[in-house]
N, C-alpha and C positions, 0 to 999 in steps of 0.2 A: 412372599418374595416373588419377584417376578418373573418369569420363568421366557428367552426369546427364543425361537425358530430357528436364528441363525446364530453364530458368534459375535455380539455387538462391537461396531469399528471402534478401534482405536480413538481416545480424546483429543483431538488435534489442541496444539499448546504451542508457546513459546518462550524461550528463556529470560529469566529474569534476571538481571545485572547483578552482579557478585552474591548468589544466592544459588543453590541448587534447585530451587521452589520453579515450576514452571506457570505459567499462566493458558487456561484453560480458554480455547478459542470456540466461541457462538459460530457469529456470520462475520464474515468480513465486506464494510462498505466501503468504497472507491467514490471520489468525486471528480470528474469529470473538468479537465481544461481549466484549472484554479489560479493560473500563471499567463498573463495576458502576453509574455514573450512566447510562452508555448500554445496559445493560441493561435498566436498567426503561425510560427511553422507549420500548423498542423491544417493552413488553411482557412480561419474560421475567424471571427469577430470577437477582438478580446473584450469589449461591451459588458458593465455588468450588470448579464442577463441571471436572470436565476439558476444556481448553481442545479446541475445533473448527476445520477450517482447509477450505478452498475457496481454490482457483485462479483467476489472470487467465493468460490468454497471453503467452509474452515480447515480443508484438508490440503491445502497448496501452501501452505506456510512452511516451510524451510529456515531450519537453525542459519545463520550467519557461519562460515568456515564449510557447510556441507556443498559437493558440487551436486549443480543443475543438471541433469540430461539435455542434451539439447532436442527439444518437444517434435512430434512426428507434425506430420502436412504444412510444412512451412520452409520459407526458404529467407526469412527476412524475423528474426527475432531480435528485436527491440526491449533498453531499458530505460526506466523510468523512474528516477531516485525521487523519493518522496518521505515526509512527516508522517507518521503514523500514532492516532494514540485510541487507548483502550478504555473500555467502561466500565467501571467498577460498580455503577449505578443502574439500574435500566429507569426507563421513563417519555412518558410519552409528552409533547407539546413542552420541551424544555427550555423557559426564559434563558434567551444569552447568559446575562449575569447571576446563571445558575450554573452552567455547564460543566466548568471546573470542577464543579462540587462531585459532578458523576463521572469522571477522570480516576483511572485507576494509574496510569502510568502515560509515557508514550516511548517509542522508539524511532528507529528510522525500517525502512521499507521499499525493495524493489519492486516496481507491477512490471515482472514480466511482461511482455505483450506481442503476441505474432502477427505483425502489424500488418501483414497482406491479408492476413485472413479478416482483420477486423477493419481494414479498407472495404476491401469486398463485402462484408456483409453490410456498412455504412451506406456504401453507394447503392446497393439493392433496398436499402430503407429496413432491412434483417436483424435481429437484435445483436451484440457485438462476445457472446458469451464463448465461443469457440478461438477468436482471437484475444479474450480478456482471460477467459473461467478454466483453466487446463491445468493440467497436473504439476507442481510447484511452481507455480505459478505467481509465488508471493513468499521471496526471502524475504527475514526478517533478522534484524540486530534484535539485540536484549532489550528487556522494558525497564527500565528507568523509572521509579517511584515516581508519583507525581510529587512528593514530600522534595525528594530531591533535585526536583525538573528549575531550569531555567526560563526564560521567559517563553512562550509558546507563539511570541507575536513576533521577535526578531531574532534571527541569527541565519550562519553560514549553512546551506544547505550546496551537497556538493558529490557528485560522481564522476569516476575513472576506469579507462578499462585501459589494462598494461600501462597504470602510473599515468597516465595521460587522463589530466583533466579532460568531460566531457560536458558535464554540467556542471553551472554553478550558479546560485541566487541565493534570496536572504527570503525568511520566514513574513518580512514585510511587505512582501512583494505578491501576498496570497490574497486574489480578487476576493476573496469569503473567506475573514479568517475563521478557525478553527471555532471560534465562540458562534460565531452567526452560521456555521453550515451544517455542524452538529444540530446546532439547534433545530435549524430547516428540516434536517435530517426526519428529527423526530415529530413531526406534524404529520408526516405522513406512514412510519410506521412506530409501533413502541420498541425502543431500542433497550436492551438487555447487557447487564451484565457478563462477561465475557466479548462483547462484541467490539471489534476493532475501525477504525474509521482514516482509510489512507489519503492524504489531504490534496493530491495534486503533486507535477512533475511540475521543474523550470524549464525553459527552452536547452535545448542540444541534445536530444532523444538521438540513438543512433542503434545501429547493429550489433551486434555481436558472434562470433561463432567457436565452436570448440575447442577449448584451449587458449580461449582469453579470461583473465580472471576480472571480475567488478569490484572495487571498492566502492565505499561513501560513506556519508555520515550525516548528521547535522549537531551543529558544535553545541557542545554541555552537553547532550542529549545521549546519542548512540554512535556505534560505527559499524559497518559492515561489509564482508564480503567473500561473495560470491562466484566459486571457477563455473565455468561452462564447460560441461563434459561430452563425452559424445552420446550421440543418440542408443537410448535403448534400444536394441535387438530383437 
């Protein structure tokens, strides 16, 4: 038995749709600008160019109904409703029309973001982990069977904050669907079971501050949401 030094962290997890069972969280992948509307907001060329991917920690995952802290050294916290789905498989160098196969579920998914800070480190050429990778940093609705899942290629994806639509797109509208970015994904590391893969926001990213709440969803799929609380102390 293996004996540790310190007290080993908690399993970061998230909840599973009408199941008390939770799903046990690896790493969590993000892809980068997958939404050619949210491209050019954000400045950039919705071109497709080959998709990019950045990291959160398995430990920013936040249940759906739990409030957020609102995050220290920022003044500009940004959300970013997205597709997210999970691996049930791992595997390296994985054919498109294999993908599904290592799908354990998917849900929906905020990437928080403190966008001045991940401005700033953009424009210095910085990696963007302080503005992306921070402490819950990635609510999450419940995961949804893949058995039960609807199509992964079309549907209503859609966020609010105080009832007020803020975004809204369809799942057709993803430069790199889910089949070809996973895939990509995996040529360059071997992806594991347990690991989550967040697909991209649509255009209408905005702020938020404490004591607004987020909703979203993506239709058949999940829903979620998230108050903004105030800053820890």
């Amino acid at each position: 038995m293996t004996e540790y030094v310190i007290v080993p962290p908690a399993q970061a997890a998230v909840a599973v749709l009408g199941s008390s069972d939770r799903f046990p969280v690896r790493r969590i992948f993000c892809v980068g600008r997958n939404y050619a509307a949210h491209a050019r907001e954000m400045g950039k060329d919705p071109e497709r160019e080959p998709p990019f991917f950045f990291t959160k920690p398995a430990d920013a995952v936040v249940d759906s109904g739990v409030a957020v802290p609102y995050p220290p050294e920022t003044e500009n916290l940004h959300y970013e409703i997205e597709l997210v789905v999970a691996l049930g498989q791992g595997g390296r160098n994985i054919p498109q029309d294999e993908v599904y196969d290592h799908l354990w579920g998917a849900t929906v998914g905020i990437d928080l973001t403190r966008r001045d800070l991940q401005l700033a480190a953009r424009d210095k050429g910085r990696p963007w982990d302080w503005g992306k990778a921070f402490d819950h940093s990635a609510p999450m609705g419940p995961l949804r069977p893949f058995a039960e899942l609807p199509s992964l290629e079309t549907g209503r994806i859609w966020l609010a904050v105080n009832g007020a639509v803020k975004q809204e797109g369809d799942l057709s509208e993803l430069i790199w669907s889910v089949k070809e970015h996973v895939s990509i994904l995996s040529r360059s590391i071997a992806l594991a079971p347990g690991d989550l893969v967040m697909t991209g926001t649509p255009a209408g990213v905005g702020p938020v501050r404490p004591g607004d709440v987020i909703t979203g969803g993506v239709a058949g799929i999940a829903e979620i949401e998230t108050p903004i609380g105030e800053p820890l102390m």
